[in-house]
C-alpha positions in Angstrom: 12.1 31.6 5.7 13.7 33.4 2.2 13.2 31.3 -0.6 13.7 33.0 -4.0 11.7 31.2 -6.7 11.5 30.9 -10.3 8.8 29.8 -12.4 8.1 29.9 -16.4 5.0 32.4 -17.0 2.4 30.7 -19.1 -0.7 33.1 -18.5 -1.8 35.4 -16.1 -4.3 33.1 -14.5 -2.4 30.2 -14.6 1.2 31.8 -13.0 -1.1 33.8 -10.9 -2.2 30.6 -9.1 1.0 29.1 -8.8 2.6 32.5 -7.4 0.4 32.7 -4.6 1.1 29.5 -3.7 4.3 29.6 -3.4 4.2 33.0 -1.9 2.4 31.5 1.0 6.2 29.7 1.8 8.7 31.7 0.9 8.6 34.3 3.1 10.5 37.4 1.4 11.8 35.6 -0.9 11.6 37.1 -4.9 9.1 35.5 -7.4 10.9 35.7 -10.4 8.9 35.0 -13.7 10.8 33.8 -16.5 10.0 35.5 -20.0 10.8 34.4 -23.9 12.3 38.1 -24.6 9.0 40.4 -26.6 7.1 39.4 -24.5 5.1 42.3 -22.2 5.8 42.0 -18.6 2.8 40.6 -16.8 1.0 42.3 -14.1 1.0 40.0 -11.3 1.9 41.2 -8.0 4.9 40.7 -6.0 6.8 39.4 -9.0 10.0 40.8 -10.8 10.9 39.5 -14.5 13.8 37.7 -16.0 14.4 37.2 -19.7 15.6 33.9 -21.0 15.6 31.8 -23.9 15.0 28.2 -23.0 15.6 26.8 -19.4 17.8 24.2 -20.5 20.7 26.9 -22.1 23.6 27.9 -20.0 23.0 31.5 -20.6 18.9 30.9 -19.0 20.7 29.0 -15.9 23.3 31.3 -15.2 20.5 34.4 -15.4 18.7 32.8 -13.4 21.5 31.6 -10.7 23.2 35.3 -10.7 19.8 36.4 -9.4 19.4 34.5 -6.6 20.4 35.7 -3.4 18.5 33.6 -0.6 20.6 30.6 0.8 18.2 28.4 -1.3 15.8 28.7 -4.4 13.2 27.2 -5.8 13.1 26.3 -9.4 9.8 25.0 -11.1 10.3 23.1 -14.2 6.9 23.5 -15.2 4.3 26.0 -16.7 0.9 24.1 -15.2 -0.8 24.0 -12.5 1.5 23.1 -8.8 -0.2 22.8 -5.1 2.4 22.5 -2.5 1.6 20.6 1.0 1.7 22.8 3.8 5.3 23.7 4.8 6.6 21.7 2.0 9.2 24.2 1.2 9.9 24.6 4.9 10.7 21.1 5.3 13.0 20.7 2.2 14.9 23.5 3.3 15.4 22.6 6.7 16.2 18.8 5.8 18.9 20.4 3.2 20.5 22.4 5.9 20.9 19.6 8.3 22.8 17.8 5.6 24.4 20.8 3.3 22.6 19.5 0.3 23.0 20.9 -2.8 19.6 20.1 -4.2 16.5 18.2 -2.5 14.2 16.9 -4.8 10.3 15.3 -3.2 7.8 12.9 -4.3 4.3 14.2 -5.3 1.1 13.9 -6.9 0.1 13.8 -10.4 -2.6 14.7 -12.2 -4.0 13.2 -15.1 -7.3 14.1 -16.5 -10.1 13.7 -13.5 -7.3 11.0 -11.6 -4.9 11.9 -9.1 -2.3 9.0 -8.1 1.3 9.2 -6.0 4.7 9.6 -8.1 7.1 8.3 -5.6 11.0 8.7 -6.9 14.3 7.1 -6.4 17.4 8.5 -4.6 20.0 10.1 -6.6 23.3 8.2 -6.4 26.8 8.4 -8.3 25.4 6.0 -11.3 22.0 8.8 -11.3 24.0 10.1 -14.3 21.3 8.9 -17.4 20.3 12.8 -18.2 16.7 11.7 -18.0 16.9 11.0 -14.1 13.6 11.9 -12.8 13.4 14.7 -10.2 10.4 15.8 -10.5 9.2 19.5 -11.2 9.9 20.8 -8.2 13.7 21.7 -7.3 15.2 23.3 -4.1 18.8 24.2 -4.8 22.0 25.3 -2.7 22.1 29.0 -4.2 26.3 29.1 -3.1 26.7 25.7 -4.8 25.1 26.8 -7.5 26.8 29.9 -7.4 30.4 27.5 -7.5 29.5 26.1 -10.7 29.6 29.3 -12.5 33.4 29.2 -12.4 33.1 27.1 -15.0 32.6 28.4 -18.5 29.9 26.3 -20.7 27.9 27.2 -23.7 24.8 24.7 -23.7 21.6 25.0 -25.3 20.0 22.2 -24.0 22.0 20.4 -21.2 22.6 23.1 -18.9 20.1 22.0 -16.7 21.5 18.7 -16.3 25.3 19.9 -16.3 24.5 22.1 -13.3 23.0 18.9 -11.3 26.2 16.8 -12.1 28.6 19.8 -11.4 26.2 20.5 -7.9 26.8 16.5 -7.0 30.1 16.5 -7.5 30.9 18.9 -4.4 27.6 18.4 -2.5 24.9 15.1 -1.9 21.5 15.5 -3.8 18.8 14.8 -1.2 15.3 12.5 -2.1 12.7 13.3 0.4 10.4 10.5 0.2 7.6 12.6 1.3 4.3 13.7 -1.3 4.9 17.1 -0.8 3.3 18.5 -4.0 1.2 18.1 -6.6 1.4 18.7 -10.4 -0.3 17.9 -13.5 1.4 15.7 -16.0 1.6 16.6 -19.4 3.7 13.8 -21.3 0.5 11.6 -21.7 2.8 8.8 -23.5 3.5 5.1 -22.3 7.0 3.9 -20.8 7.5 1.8 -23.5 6.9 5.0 -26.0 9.1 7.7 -23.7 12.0 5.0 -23.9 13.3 5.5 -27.8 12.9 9.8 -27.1 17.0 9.7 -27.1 17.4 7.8 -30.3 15.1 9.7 -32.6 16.8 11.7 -35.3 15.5 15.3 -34.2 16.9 14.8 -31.0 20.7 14.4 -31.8 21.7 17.9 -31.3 20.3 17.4 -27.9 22.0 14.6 -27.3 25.5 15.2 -28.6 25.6 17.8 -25.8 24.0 15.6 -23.1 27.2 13.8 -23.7 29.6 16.6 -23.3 28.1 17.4 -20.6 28.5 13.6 -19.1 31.9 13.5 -20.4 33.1 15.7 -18.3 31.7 15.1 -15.5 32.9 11.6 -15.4 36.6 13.0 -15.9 35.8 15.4 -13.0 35.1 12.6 -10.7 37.9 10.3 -12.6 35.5 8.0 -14.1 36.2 9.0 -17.4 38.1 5.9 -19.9 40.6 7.5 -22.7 40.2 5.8 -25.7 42.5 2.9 -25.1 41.7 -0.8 -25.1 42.9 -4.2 -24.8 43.3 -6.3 -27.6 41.1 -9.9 -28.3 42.9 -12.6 -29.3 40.3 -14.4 -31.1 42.1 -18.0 -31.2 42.6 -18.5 -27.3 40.4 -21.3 -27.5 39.7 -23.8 -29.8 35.7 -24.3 -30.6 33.2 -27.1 -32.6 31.5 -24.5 -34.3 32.2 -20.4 -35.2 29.0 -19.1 -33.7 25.8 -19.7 -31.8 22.7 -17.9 -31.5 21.2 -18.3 -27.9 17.6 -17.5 -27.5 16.1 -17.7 -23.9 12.6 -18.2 -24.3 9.5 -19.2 -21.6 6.3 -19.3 -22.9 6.7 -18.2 -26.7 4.8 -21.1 -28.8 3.3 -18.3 -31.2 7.1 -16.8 -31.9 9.7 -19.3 -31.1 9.3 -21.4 -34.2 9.8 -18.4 -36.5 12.7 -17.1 -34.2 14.7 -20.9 -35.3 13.6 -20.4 -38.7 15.3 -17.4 -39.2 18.6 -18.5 -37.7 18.5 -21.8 -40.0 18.1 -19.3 -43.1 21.2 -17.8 -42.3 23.8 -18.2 -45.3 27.4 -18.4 -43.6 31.0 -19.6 -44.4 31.5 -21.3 -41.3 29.5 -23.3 -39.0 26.9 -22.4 -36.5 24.1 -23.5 -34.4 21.1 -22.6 -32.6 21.0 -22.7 -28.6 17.4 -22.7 -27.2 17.6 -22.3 -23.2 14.1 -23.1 -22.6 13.0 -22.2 -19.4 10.4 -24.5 -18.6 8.0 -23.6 -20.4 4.1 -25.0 -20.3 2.3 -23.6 -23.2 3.8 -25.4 -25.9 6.8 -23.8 -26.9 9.1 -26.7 -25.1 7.5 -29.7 -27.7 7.8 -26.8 -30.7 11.6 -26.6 -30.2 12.3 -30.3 -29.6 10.5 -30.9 -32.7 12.5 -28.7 -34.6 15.5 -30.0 -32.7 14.7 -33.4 -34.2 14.6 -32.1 -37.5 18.1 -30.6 -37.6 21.2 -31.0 -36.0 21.9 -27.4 -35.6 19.3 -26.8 -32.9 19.9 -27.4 -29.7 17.5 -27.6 -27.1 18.2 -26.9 -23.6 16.6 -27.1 -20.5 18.5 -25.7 -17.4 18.1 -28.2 -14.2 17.4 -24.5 -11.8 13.7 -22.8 -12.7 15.0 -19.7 -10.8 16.3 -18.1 -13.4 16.1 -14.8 -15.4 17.0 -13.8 -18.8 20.4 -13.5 -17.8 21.1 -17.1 -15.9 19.5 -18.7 -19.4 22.4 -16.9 -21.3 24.9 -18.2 -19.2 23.7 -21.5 -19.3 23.9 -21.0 -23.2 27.6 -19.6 -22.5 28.5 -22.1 -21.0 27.3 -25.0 -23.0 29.6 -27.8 -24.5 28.3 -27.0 -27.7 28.2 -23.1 -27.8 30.9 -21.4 -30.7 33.6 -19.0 -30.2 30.8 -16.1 -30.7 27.6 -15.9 -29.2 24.9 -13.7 -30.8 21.5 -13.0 -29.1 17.6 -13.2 -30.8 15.0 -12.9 -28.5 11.9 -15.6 -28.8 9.9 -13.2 -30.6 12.1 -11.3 -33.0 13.4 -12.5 -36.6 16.6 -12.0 -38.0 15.9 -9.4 -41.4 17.9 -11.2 -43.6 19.8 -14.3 -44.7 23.2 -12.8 -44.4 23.0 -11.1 -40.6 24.8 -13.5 -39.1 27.6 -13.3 -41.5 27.8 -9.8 -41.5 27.9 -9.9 -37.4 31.0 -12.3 -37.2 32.7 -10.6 -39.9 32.4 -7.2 -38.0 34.5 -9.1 -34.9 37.3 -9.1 -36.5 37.6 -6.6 -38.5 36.5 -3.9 -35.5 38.9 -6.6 -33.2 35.9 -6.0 -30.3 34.7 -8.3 -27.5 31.0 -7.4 -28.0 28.9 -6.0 -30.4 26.0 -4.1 -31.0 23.4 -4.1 -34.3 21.0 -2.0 -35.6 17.0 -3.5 -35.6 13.7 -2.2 -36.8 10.8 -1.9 -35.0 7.3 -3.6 -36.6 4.1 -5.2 -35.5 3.6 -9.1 -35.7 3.0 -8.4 -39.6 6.3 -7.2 -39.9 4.9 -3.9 -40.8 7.4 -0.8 -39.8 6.1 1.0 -36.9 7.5 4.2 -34.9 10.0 4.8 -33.8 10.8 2.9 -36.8 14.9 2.1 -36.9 16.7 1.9 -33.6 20.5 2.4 -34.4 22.7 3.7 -31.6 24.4 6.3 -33.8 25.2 8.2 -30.9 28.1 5.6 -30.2 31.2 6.6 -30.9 34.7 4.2 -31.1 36.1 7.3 -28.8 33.9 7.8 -26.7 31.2 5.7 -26.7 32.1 3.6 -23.5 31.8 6.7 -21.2 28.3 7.5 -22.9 27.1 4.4 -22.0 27.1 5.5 -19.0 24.2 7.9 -19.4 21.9 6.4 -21.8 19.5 3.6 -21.2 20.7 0.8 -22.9 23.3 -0.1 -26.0 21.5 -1.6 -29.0 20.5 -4.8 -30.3 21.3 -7.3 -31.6 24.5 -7.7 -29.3 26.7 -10.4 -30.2 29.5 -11.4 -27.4 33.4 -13.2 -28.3 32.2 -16.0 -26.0 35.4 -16.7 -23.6 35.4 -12.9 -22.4 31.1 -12.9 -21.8 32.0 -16.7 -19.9 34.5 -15.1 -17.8 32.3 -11.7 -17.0 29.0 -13.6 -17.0 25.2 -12.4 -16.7 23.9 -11.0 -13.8 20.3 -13.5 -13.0 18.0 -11.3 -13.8 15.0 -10.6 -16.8 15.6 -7.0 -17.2 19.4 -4.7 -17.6 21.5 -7.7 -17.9 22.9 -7.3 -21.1 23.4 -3.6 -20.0 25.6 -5.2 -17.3 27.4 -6.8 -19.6 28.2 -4.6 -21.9 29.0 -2.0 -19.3 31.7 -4.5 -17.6 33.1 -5.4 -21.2 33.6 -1.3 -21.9 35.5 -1.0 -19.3 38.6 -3.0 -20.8 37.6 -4.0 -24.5 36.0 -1.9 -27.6 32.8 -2.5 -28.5 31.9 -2.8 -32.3 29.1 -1.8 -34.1 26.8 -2.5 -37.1 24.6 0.2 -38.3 22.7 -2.5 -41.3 19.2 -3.6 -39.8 20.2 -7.2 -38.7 16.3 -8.2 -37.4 12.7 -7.5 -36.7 11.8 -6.6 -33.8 7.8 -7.7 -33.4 6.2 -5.2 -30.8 3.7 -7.2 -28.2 1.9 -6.8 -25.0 4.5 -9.2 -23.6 7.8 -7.3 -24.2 9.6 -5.8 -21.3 9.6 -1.9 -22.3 5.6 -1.8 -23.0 3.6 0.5 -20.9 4.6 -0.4 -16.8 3.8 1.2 -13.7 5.4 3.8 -11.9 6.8 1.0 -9.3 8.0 -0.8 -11.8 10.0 2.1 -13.5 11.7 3.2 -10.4 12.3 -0.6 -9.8 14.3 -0.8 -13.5 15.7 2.3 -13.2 17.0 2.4 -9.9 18.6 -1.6 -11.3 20.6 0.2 -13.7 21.5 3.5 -11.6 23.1 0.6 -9.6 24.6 -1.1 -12.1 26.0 2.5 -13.6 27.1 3.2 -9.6 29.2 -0.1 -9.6 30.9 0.7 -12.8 31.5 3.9 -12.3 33.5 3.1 -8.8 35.2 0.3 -10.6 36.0 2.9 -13.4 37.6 5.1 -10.8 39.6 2.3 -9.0 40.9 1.4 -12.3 42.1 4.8 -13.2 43.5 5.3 -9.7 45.6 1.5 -10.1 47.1 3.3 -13.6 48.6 6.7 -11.9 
């Protein structure tokens, strides 16, 4: 079996380990090391050396794709240590023949410190197009498909690596072998709930306005991609008791909900609004704090859906959907605080001056002191009017707070469930309407053990992100139908 390989020299000892381990699979196969230019080649046997700059640049990927020659090669993403199971390679190769895959990807082991525990991953599918899809370190890839993609001209410094995995997946599948056939060590020691704001930090953007190129065209390569055309909102359609209302799901929240009212009664508006609390049954408390509110002013209104199945997402439509609910519906969570007397305002004005179905605010991170605290100010920036609908696509989420023009949300509705469902949303009102933005910090958002990014398990990660990949999958079809109906 000829497998070349190519793997990112950190030391002598350390590449030496990881060469003769993967020279006990490849057969004659090359060992390519790859170099930062200056630096002397190493003396480690059976190896040849290839200059690059940085992995993820299109002139390092094409180097390193030109020097293949075996049907398949290995790329490692790493510099640590890597143990492969016996015939690992062996067995991705032969399950990527059977099927012509044009990259096969494994489960494996991780290290951290003295502990050892599985990293099981999720299958790739059409919506896998979030450039921080999880592959692992360990990548087998189609050396002719790879060879295809060259055709095409690009100039990245940082997404080349993900541009040559969409541009692969558009002529040939990705294959997940659910198998533990490796093991590396992790080095990104960080929580879930820390990785998850990576995309939106300032020193990142130059990374990320390529990420979207990149995207961009592969979603008009596959005809998912939405020009910059969108139906107009007639904002009178329907006649309502009040201009807006805040909806708040809450279960279980004595210690925050009180303060969450508060700051939606301090709002300072020229029209009027209320407060919708879909209470979901709670038992702590929380249901006797809002009714006493509720007794105190008119504005709040506490509701108690007649189902206890449901998620974050059946609460809101119950909130949609109430007699009393305004012509716009704008979300708090139970535990955050608007930041100032004049959000709400400033959220209904943006509607019709940005003539949108939905939008999105800007919200600052603190601690239950409502002390700043990293990542600081989460804004989105990366949106844009243009093209921000098809970047949606590959990033995690849109923002908060997210305000909805409440007949379109009604008629769209949440999907029932506690995690992605305003994703949903917004992603199925994208696809037809603009969504506006607001770049002014419109609330606090208190950081606690109880908030759904905070650390979670590797289960549970694969479980939210293979939710979304989903959702993005369904979209993305729909996105395609809807292009193909406009020919």
């Amino acid at each position: 079996m000829k497998i070349d390989s190519f793997i990112l020299f950190q030391d002598i000892e350390t590449t030496s380990k990881i060469v003769k381990t993967i020279q006990k699979q490849t057969g004659e196969g090359t060992i390519f090391l790859l170099l930062k230019e200056g630096t002397a080649v190493p003396d480690i046997k059976g190896c040849s050396a290839l200059y690059i700059d940085q992995l993820q640049s299109s002139e390092s990927i094409t180097t390193i794709i030109n020097a293949a020659s075996s049907p398949y090669f290995l790329l490692y993403t790493k510099d640590s240590e890597l143990i492969l199971e016996e015939n690992a390679l062996k067995k991705m190769q032969n399950e990527a023949s059977n099927i012509g895959a044009g990259i096969v990807y494994a489960d494996y082991f991780e290290k951290k410190g003295d502990s050892t525990e599985a990293h099981p991953l999720i299958d790739c599918q059409i919506g896998s197009v979030r450039d921080d899809f999880q592959f692992g370190s360990i990548l087998l890839i189609n050396t002719e498909a790879a060879k295809r993609t060259l055709q095409i001209k690009t100039d990245y410094k940082f997404a080349a690596l993900y541009d040559l995995r969409l541009k692969i997946s558009q002529k040939s599948p990705i294959l997940h072998l659910s198998d533990m056939l490796y093991t590396e060590v992790e080095q990104d020691q960080r929580t879930s709930g820390e990785k998850q704001f990576d995309y939106v930090n300032p020193r990142n953007r130059a990374v990320q306005i390529e990420m979207e190129q990149a995207c961009t065209e592969h979603l008009k390569n596959i005809g998912a991609y939405l020009k910059p055309q969108f139906k107009s909102v007639d904002f009178n359609t329907e006649s309502f008791k009040v201009e807006a209302s805040v909806i708040i799901p809450v279960k279980n929240r004595v210690r925050t909900i009180c303060d969450a009212i508060e700051s939606v009664l301090a709002q300072k508006t020229s029209f009027p609004f209320n407060v919708i609390i879909i209470d979901n049954h709670s038992t702590d408390g929380t249901s006797e704090a809002i009714e006493k509110m509720a007794k105190g002013d008119e504005r709040v209104i506490h509701a108690i859906p007649e189902r206890d199945d449901l998620g974050i997402g059946g609460c809101w439509n119950v909130g949609l959907n109430h007699p009393l609910c305004g012509r716009f519906s704008v979300q708090l969570d139970s535990d955050d605080i608007y930041s100032s007397p004049d959000t709400l305002q400033k959220i209904i004005d943006a509607f019709y001056v940005q003539n949108c179905a939905m939008l999105v605010g800007t919200y600052q991170i603190t601690n239950f002191q409502l002390q700043p605290i990293p990542p600081g100010i989460i804004d989105h920036k990366e949106w844009t009017p243009d093209n921000g609908r098809n970047n949606a696509l590959r990033i995690n989420g849109l923002g908060a707070p997210r305000a909805f023009y409440t007949p379109i949300a009604r008629e769209i509705s949440f999907p029932n469930s506690s995690y992605g469902e305003d994703y949903a949303m917004g992603l199925a009102i994208s696809r037809n309407y603009q969504i506006g933005r607001l770049y002014d910090v419109l609330y606090n958002c208190r950081r606690w053990e109880g908030n759904s990014d905070a650390a979670l398990s590797i289960e549970k990660q694969n479980k939210n992100n293979l939710y979304k990949d989903g959702l993005r999958s369904s979209e993305i079809e729909a996105r395609i139908q809807l292009n193909q109906s406009m020919k």
